[in-house]
C-alpha positions in Angstrom: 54.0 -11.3 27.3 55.2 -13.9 29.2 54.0 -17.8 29.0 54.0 -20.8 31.6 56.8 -23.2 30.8 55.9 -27.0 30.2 55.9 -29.3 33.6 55.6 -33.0 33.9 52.2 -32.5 34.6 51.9 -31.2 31.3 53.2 -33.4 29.8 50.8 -36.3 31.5 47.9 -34.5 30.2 49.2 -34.2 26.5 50.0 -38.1 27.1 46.4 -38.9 28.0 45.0 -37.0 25.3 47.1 -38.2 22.5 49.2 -41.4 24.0 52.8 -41.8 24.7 53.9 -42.4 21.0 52.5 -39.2 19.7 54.0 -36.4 22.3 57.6 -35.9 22.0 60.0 -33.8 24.6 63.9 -32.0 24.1 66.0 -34.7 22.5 62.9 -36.7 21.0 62.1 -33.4 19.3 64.1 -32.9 16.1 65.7 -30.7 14.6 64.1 -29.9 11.5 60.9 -28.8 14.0 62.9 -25.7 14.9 62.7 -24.1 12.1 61.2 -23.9 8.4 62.3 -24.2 4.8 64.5 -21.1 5.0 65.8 -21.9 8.6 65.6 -18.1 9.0 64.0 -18.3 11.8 64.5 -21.0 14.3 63.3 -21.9 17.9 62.7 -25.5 19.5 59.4 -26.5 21.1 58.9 -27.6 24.5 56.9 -30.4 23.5 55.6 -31.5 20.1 52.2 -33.1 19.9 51.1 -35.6 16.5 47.7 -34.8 17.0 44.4 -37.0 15.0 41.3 -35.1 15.2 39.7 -32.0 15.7 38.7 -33.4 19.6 42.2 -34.3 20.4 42.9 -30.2 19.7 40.1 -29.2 21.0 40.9 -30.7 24.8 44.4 -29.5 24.4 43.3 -25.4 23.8 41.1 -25.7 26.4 44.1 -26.8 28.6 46.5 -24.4 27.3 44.0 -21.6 27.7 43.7 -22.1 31.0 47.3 -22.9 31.6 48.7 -20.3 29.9 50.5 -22.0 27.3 51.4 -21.1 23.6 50.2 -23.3 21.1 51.5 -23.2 17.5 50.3 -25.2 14.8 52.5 -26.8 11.9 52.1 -28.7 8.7 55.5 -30.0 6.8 57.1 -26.7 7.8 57.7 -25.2 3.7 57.4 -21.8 5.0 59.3 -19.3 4.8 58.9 -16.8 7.1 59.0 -18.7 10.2 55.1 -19.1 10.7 55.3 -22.1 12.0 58.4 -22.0 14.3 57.3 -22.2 17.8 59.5 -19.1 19.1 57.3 -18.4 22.4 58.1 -22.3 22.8 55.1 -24.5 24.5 53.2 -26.8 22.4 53.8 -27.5 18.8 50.9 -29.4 17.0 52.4 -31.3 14.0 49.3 -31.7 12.3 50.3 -34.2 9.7 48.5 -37.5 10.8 45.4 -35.7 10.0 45.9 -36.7 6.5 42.2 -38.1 5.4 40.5 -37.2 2.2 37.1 -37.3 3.5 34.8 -37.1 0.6 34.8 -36.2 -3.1 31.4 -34.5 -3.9 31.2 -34.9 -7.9 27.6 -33.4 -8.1 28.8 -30.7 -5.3 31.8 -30.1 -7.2 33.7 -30.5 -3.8 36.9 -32.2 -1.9 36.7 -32.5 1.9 40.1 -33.3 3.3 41.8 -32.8 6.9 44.5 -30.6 6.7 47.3 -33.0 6.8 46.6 -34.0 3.5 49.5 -33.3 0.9 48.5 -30.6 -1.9 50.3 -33.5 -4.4 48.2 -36.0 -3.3 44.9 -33.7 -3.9 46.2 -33.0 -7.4 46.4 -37.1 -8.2 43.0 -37.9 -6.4 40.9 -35.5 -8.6 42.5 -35.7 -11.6 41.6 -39.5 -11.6 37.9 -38.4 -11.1 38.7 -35.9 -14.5 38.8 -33.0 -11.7 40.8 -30.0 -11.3 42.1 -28.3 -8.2 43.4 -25.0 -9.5 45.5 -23.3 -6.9 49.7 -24.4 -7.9 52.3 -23.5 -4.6 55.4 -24.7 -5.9 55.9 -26.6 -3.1 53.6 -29.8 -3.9 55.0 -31.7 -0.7 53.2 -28.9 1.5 49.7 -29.7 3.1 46.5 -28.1 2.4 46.0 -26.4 5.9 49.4 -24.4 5.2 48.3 -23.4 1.7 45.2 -22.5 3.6 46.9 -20.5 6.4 48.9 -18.8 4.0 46.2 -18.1 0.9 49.4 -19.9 -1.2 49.0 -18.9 -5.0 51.1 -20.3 -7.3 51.5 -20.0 -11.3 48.3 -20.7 -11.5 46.8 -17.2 -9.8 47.0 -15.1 -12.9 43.9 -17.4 -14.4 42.5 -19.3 -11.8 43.0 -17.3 -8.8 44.6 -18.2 -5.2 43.6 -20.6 -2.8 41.3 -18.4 -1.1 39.0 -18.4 -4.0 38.8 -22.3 -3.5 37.7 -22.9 -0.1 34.5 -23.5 0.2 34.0 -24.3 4.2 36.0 -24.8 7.4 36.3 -26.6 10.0 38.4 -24.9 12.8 39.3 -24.8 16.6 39.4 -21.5 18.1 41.7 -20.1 21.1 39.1 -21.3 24.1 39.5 -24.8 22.4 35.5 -24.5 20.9 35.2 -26.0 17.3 33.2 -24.1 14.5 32.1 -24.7 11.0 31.8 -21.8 8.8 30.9 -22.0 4.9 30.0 -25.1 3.6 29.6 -26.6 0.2 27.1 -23.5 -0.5 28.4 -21.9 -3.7 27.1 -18.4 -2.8 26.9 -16.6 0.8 26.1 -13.5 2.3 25.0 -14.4 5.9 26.9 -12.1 7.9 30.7 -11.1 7.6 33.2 -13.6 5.7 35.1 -15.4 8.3 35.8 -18.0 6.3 37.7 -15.9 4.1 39.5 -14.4 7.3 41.0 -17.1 8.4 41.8 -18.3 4.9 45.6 -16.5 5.4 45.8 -15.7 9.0 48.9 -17.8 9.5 47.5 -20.1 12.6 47.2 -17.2 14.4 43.3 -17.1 14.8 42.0 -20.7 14.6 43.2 -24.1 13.9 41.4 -25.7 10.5 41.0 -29.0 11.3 38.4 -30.0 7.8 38.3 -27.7 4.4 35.6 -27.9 2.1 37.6 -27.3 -1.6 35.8 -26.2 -4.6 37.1 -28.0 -7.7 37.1 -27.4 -11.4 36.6 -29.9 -14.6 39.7 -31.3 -15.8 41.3 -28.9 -18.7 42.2 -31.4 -21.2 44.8 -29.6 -23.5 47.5 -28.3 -22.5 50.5 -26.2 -23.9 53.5 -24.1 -22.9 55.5 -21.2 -24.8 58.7 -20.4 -23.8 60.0 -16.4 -25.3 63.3 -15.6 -25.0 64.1 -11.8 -24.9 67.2 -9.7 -24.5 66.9 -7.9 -21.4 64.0 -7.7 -18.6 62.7 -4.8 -19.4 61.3 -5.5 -22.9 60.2 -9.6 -21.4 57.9 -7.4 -19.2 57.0 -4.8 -21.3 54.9 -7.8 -23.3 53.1 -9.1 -20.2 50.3 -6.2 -20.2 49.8 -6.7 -23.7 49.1 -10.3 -23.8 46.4 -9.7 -20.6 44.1 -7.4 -22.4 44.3 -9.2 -25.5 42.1 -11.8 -23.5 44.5 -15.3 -24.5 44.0 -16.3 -20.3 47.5 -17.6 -19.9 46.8 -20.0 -16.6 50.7 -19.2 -16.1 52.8 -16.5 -16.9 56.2 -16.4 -15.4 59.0 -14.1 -16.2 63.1 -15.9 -15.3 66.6 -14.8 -15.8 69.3 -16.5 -17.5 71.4 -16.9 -13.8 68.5 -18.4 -12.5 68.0 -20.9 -15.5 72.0 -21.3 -15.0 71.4 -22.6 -11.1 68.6 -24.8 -12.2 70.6 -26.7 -14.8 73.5 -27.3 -12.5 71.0 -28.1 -9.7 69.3 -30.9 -12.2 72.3 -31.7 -14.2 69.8 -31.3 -17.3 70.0 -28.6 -19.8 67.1 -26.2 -20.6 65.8 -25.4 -23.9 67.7 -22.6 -24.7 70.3 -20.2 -22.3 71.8 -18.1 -25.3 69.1 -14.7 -23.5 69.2 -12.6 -20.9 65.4 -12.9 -19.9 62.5 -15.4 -20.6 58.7 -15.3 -20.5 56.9 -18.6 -19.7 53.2 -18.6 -20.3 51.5 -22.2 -20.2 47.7 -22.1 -21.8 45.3 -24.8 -20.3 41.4 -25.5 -22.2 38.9 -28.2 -23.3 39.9 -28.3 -26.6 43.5 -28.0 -28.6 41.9 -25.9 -31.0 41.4 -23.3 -28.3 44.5 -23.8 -26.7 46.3 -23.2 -29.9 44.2 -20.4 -30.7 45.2 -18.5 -27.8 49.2 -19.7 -27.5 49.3 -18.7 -31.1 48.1 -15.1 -30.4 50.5 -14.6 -27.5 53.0 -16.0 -29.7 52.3 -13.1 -31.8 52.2 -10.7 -29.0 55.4 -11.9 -28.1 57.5 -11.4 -31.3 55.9 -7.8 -31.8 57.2 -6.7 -28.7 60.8 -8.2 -29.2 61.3 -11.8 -28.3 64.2 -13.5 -30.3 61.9 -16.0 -30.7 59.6 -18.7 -28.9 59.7 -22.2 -28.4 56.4 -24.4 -28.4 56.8 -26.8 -26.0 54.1 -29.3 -27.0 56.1 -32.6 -26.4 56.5 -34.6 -22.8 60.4 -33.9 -23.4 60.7 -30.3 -23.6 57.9 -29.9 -21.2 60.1 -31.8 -18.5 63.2 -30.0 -19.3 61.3 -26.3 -19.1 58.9 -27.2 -15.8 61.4 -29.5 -14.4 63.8 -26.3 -14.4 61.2 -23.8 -13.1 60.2 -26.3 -10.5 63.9 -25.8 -8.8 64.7 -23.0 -9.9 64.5 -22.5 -5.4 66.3 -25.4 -5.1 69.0 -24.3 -7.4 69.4 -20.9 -5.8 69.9 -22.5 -2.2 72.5 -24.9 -3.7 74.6 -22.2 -4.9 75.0 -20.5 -1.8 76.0 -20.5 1.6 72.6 -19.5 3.3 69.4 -16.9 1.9 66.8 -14.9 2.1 63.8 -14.4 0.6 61.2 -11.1 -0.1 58.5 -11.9 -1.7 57.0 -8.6 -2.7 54.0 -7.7 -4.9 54.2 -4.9 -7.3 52.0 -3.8 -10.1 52.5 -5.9 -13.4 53.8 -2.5 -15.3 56.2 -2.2 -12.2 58.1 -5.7 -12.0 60.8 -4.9 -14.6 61.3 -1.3 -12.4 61.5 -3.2 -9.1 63.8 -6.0 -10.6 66.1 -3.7 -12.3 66.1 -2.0 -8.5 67.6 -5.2 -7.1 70.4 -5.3 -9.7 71.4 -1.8 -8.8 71.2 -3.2 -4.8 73.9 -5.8 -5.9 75.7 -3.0 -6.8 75.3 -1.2 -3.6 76.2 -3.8 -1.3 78.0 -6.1 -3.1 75.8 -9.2 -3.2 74.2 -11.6 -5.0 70.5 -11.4 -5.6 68.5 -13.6 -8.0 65.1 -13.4 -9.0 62.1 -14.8 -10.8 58.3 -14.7 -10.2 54.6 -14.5 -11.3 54.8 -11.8 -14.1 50.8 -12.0 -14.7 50.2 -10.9 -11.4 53.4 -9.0 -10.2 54.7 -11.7 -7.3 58.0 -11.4 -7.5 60.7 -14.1 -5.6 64.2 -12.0 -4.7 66.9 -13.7 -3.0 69.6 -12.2 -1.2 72.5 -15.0 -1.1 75.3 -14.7 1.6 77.7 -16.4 -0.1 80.8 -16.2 1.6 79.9 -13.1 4.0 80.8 -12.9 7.8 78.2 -13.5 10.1 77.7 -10.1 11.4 78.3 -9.0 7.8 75.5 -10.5 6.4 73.0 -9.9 9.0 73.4 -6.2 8.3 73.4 -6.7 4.6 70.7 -8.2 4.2 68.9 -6.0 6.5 69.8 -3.0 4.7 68.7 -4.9 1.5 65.1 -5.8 2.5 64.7 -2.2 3.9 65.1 -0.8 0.2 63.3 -3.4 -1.3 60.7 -3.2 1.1 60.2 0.6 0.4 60.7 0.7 -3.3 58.1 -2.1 -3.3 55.8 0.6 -1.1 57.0 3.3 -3.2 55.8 1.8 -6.5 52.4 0.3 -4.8 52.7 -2.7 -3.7 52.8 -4.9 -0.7 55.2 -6.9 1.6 54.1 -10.7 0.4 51.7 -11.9 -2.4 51.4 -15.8 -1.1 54.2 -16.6 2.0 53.0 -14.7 4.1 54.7 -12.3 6.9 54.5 -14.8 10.0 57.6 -13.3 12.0 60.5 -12.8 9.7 58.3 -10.0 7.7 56.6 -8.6 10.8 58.1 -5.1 10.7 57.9 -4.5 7.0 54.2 -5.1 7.5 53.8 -2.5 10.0 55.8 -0.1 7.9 54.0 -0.9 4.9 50.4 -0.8 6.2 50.1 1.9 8.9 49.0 2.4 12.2 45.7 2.1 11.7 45.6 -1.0 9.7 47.9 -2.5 12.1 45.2 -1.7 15.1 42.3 -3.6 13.1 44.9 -7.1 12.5 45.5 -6.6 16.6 41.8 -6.1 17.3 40.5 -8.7 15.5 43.4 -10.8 16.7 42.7 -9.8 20.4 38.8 -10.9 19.6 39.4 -14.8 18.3 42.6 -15.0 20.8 42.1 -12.3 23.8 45.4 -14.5 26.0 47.2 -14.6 22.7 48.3 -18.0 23.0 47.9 -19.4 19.6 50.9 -18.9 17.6 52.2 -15.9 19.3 54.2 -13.3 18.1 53.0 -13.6 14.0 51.9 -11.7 11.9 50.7 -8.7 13.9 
């Protein structure tokens, strides 16, 4: 499909809408615009716009619409599929002056906050209310309409849930540049189909939320993390299923390899716990009261032995707590710093089917003669493999690591799971998607698609 280019007069309109300071052309644009966190995927906007308010986007859909112009919405660009790289060019909207917390409802149970608004700084406005905003994306410098756009989970999923379970109400502006509120700070609702919950996770593709109503949680008040080293993969997830229906409620429990731990520590230039295993669980238990905390880190503890840990580490002191979360938090970080450039796939298997799917990439470094690290969310099967180019050719590694995310892509189908549990697909992931989900699927994400934006001009060439 092809799209109007961006002309002076353009550009005067975006001006008048938004002023002088806040629209930036070629040069003025940088760098870091054209792509996201992975850099995968990378493309430079015609013009970027810092838009305030839910009017100032409004006007601009409108003109685009009838202009024919793209539109693609960004945050702080942590993706990691290239959702919010403008590659149809046009207009990017860097959303991140519309960074207001609006209103805490404490009787209401509710956060309003524009989508600019960093998911760190949620975290430290409710907590001093002795509130809790469940959903935990590693990346705490993203904003809250990216976590939205993306349904981000986190550690946190296997107890709490994602961030779709969260949202409460939207703000948004469609396509045709009208605005809509849908949900609200209504706890139940059953007026007519969910689109809410739609565009919770459609990437930017159907709607821009300008306002989200967040639901939010009393403040657990004890806290404790066990850390179970085992000798290989297989039996560290062999215990996951076991500790689930014993009913302990780990909020987090994350499964790492020793490499991984390795590329942390030299990332941090701080040791971790312990590095004498080849695998590791990590399950963190959150509650109102120690007693029930311990109560339930005790019996995993168990749980954990009798299925063949070497042993496990309380950590119940600020000390070890930084040097085991401090580690987990980087363990991207680290990864990237070993390496020349990376990939990610971020696939979703069933919990009994992670240790099969990870043992799969081992035999793929094998195969092609590549690194490939992993780690993930062992409570709900989202695993995090990288593909690392080291010191490959060019042209080498593009076909690497396309013949690497077709295996993984199809073992992951194989076994029964899906192409991403929290990034997303946006347009690195596209055509695992449609391999994965079928022809008809596929149809109903294009017809709904051609419904909210019939000239396809908002984020373009995502997703679907």
């Amino acid at each position: 499909m092809s799209y109007s280019k961006i002309t002076e007069k353009d550009i005067n309109f975006l001006i008048e809408v938004c002023g002088d300071l806040y629209v930036h052309t070629s040069d003025s644009i940088n760098e870091d615009f054209c792509h996201d966190e992975l850099a995968g995927v990378s493309a430079p906007p015609e013009v970027m716009v810092e838009v305030e308010t839910a009017a100032q986007i409004s006007k601009i859909m409108k003109y685009a619409s009838a202009q024919n112009i793209p539109v693609t919405p960004r945050g702080q660009g942590t993706g990691l599929v290239g959702g919010a790289v403008a590659i149809k060019g046009g207009i990017l909207l860097n959303m991140c002056r519309m960074n207001h917390i609006l209103e805490l409802d404490r009787q209401n149970m509710t956060l309003t906050v524009e989508p600019g608004v960093l998911l760190m700084d949620i975290v430290k406005e409710v907590e001093i209310h002795d509130l809790f905003y469940a959903p935990d994306p590693g990346e705490k410098s993203a904003t809250i309409g990216g976590n939205i756009s993306t349904n981000a989970g986190g550690m946190r999923a296997v107890k709490y849930g994602v961030t779709r379970d969260y949202v409460r109400g939207l703000e948004a502006v469609l396509p045709n540049g009208d605005i809509i509120e849908i949900g609200g700070k209504i706890v139940k609702n059953s007026s007519g189909y969910s689109l809410k919950d739609l565009l919770v996770g459609s990437e930017g593709t159907l709607a821009i939320i300008t306002k989200a109503v967040l639901r939010l949680l009393p403040k657990p008040h004890s806290t404790i993390s066990i850390l179970a080293p085992y000798k290989d993969l297989v039996s560290a997830i062999g215990t996951v299923s076991s500790i689930i229906q014993a009913g302990v409620s780990p909020t987090a429990l994350e499964f790492m390899q020793r490499e991984v731990i390795l590329a942390a520590e030299e990332f941090l230039g701080k040791k971790f716990p312990d590095t004498s295993a080849d695998a590791y669980l990590l399950l963190t238990f959150d509650g109102a009261s120690k007693d029930q905390v311990e109560q339930a880190y005790s019996r995993a503890a168990h749980i954990c032995l009798e299925h063949g840990a070497l042993d496990v580490f309380i950590s119940n002191s600020p000390e070890r707590n930084e040097a085991i979360w401090s580690a987990r938090g980087t363990f991207l970080e680290g990864i990237k710093a070993s390496t020349t450039e990376m990939d990610e796939c971020d696939v979703v298997v069933p919990i009994d089917k992670v240790a099969e799917f990870v043992s799969y990439t081992h035999d793929l470094e094998d195969e092609f003669k590549t690194r490939i690290r992993s780690f993930g969310h062992a409570g709900d099967g989202n695993l995090h493999i990288y593909i690392l180019r080291d010191d490959l050719p060019a042209g080498n590694w593009v076909k690497v690591l396309g013949d690497v995310f077709d295996k993984m892509y199809s073992k992951a189908n194989d076994l029964g799971g899906k192409v991403s549990g929290e990034h997303g697909i946006g347009f690195a992931k596209r055509p695992y998607l449609k391999e994965s989900s079928g022809y008809c699927t596929m149809n109903l994400l294009r017809g709904i698609k051609s419904i909210f934006d019939p000239l396809n001009i908002l984020n373009p060439g995502k997703v679907c």
